[in-house]
C-alpha positions in Angstrom: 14.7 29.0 4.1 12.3 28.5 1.6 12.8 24.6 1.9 11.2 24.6 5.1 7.4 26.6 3.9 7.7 25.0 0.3 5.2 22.0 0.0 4.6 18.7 -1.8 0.2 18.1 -2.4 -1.3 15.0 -0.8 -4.0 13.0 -2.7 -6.6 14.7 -1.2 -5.1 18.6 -2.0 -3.6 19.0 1.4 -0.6 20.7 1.5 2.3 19.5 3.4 6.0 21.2 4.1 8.9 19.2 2.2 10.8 19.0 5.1 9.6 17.6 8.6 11.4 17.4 11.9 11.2 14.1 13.4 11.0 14.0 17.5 11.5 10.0 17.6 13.6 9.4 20.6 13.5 12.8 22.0 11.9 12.3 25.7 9.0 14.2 26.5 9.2 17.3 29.1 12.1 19.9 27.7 13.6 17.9 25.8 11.5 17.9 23.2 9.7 21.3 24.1 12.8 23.1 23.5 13.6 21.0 20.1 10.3 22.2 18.6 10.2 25.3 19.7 13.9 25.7 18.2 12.7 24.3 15.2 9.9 26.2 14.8 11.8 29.5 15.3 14.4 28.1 12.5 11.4 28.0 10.4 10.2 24.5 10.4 6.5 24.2 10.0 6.0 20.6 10.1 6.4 18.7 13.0 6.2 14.7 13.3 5.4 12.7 16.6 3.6 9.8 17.8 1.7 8.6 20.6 3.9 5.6 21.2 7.4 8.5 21.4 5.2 9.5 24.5 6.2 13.4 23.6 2.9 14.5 22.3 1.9 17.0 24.8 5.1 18.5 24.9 5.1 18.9 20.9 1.6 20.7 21.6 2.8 22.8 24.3 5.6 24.1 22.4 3.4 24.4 19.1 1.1 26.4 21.4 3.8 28.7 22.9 5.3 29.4 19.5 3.5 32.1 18.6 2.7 30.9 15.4 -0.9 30.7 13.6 -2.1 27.2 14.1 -2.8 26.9 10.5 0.9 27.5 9.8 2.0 24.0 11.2 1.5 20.8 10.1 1.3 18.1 13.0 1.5 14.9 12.3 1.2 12.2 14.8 0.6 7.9 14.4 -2.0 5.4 16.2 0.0 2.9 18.0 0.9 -0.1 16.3 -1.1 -2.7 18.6 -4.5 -0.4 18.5 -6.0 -3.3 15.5 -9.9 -2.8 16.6 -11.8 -0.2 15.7 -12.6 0.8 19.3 -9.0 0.9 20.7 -7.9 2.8 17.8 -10.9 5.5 18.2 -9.6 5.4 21.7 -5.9 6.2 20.9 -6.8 8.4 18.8 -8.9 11.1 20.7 -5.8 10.4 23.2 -3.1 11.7 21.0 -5.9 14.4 20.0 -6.0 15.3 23.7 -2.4 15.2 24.6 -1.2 17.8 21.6 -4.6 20.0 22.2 -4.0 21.8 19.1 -8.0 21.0 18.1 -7.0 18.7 15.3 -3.9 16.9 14.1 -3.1 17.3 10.0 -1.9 13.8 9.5 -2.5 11.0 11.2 -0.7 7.5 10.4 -1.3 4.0 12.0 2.3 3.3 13.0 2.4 0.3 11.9 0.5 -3.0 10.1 2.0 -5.0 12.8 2.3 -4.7 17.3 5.6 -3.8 17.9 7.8 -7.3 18.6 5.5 -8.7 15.5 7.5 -7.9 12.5 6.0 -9.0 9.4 3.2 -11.1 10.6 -0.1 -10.3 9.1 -3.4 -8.2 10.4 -5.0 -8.0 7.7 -8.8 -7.0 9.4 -7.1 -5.4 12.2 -6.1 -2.7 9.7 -8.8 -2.7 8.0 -10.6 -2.1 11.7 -8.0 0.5 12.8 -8.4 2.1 9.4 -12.2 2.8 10.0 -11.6 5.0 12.8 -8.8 7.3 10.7 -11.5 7.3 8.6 -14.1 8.9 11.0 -11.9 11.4 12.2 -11.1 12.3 8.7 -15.0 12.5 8.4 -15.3 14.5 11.3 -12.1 16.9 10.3 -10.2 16.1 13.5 -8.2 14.4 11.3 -6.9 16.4 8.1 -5.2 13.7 6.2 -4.6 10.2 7.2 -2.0 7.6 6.2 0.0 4.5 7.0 3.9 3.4 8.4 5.9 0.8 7.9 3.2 -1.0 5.3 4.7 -3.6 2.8 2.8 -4.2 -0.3 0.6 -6.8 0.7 -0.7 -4.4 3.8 -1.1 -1.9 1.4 -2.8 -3.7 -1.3 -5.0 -4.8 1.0 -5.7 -1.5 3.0 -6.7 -0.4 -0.4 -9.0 -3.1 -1.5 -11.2 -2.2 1.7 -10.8 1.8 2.5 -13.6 4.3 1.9 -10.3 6.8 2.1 -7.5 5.9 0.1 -4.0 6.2 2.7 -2.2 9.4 1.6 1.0 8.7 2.8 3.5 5.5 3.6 6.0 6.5 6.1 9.1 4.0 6.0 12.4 4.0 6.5 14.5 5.3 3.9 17.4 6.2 3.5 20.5 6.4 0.8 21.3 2.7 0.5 18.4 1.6 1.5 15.5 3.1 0.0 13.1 0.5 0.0 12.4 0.2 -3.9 9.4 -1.9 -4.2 7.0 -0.6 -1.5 8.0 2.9 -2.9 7.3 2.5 -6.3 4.0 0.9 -5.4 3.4 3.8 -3.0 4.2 6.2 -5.4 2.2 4.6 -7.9 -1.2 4.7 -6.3 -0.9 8.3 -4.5 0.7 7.6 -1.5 3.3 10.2 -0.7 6.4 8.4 0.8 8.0 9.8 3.7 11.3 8.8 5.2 11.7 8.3 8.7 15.7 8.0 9.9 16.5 9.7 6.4 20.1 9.5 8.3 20.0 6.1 9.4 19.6 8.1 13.2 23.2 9.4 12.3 24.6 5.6 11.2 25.2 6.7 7.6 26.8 10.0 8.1 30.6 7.9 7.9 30.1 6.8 4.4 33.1 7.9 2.0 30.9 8.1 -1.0 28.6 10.5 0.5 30.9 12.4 2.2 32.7 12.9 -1.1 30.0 14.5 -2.7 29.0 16.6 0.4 32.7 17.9 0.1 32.3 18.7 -3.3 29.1 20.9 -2.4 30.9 22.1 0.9 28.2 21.0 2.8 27.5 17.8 5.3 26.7 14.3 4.5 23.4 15.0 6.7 22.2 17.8 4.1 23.5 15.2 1.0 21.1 12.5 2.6 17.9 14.8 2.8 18.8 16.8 -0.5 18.7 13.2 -1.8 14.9 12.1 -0.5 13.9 15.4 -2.3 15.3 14.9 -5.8 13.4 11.4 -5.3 9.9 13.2 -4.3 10.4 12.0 -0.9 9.8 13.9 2.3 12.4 13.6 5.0 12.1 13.6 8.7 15.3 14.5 10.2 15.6 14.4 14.0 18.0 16.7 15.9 18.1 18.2 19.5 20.9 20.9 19.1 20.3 24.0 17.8 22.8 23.4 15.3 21.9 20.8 13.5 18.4 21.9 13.5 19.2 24.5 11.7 21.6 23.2 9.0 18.9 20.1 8.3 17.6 22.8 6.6 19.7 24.6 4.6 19.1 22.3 1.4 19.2 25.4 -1.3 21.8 23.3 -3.4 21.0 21.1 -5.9 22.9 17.5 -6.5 24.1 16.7 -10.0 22.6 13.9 -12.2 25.9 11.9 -11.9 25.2 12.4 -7.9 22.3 11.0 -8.0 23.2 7.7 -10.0 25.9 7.2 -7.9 24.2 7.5 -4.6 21.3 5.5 -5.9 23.9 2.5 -6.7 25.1 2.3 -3.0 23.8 -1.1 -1.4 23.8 0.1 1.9 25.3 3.5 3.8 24.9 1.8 7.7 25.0 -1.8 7.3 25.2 -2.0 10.9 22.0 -0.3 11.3 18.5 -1.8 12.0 16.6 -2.5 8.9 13.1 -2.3 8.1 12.2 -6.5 7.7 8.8 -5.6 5.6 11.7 -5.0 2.5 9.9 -7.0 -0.1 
């Protein structure tokens, strides 16, 4: 499945696989071990964790088991969200460096601009401090790319007004119906490649009659629709699955969704109303 080895090219030339597979909620031991390694024998090649999913050394176990060239797969992994000095984060950092043991990680993302529990307030220096250490292990090559989560405009903007590296990537939440428009255009806009985490609203979207429609007209699944539909917008999607099944028809995306598709899905307000929202929407 071509989909799956087919790349989009970061800011700094790195090249990255379209499709990721997300291990957020998946508890560490085999659990997650078997998920990646079924994923990787699928043909995934890019596999996202975090130290704060507490999976990370079984992601690296089953990385290292797999066989595969190292150099094949693309790990990324993401600073916990309350590391906002320069000396935790280096900390944290050589942590989830330790627990995958893969000898360097190819994207690395502070979670968040805010602890967990502190939605939306401001840390404006702490960032700028927990950037500085992304930025030595990018110096150091432990550290192939770095990048951001969950940043609104203003913690961009003013990640960006201090960095020695630009951020590569935003990861937010995004899905159809709620695509977060203005922090993606203005990620878009200055490099930053947007990646969706919960590109299925973690399964709360799959019910919606407009995107079911169209998924009948392809003969495919509403899942397939959702990530088909991050691609057309140049966004790279992070589905999480444990069953072998669904693993494996994440990725079969080789169909194409029509203009008309596209405008209609894009008009949807929400797919999962029910279904937490990201409060940095601006």
């Amino acid at each position: 499945m071509s989909i799956l080895t087919d790349t989009f090219t970061l800011s700094n030339s790195t090249e990255i696989p379209k499709v990721g597979f997300g291990t957020w909620q998946v508890p560490d031991g085999s659990a997650t071990y078997d998920a990646v390694r079924t994923a990787l024998d699928v043909g995934y090649r890019h596999i996202d964790t975090a130290h704060a999913y507490g999976n990370e050394r079984s992601v690296g176990r089953a990385v290292r088991d797999s066989g595969i060239a190292r150099e094949e797969i693309f790990i990324t992994s993401k600073l916990p969200a309350d590391a906002k000095t320069r000396d935790l984060a280096a900390a944290r950092r050589d942590e989830s460096l330790a627990n995958l043991d893969l000898g360097y990680i190819d994207l690395y993302l502070i979670h968040a601009p805010w602890p967990w529990g502190q939605f939306t307030t401001r840390h404006d220096q702490g960032n700028i401090d927990a950037w500085r250490a992304l930025e030595q292990g990018y110096g150091d090559s432990s550290l192939k790319a770095i990048g951001i989560s969950n940043f609104d405009v203003h913690d961009m903007e003013n990640l960006l007004g201090h960095a020695e590296v630009a951020p590569q990537v935003n990861q937010i939440q995004y899905y159809i119906g709620f695509t977060e428009p203005v922090i993606t255009d203005f990620a878009q806009s200055h490099g930053l490649l947007v990646e969706a985490y919960s590109p299925l609203a973690t399964g709360d979207m799959l019910g919606d009659a407009e995107v079911r429609a169209v998924a009948e007209a392809h003969g495919v699944s509403a899942a397939q629709v959702a990530l088909r539909f991050c691609l057309r917008n140049d966004v790279l999607p992070l589905p999480k699955a444990v069953g072998p099944e669904h693993i494996r028809t994440n990725a079969e995306l080789d169909f194409e969704l029509t203009d008309e598709e596209m405008a209609g899905l894009s008009a949807l307000t929400d797919t999962a109303p029910g279904h937490f929202h990201n409060p940095t929407q601006g």
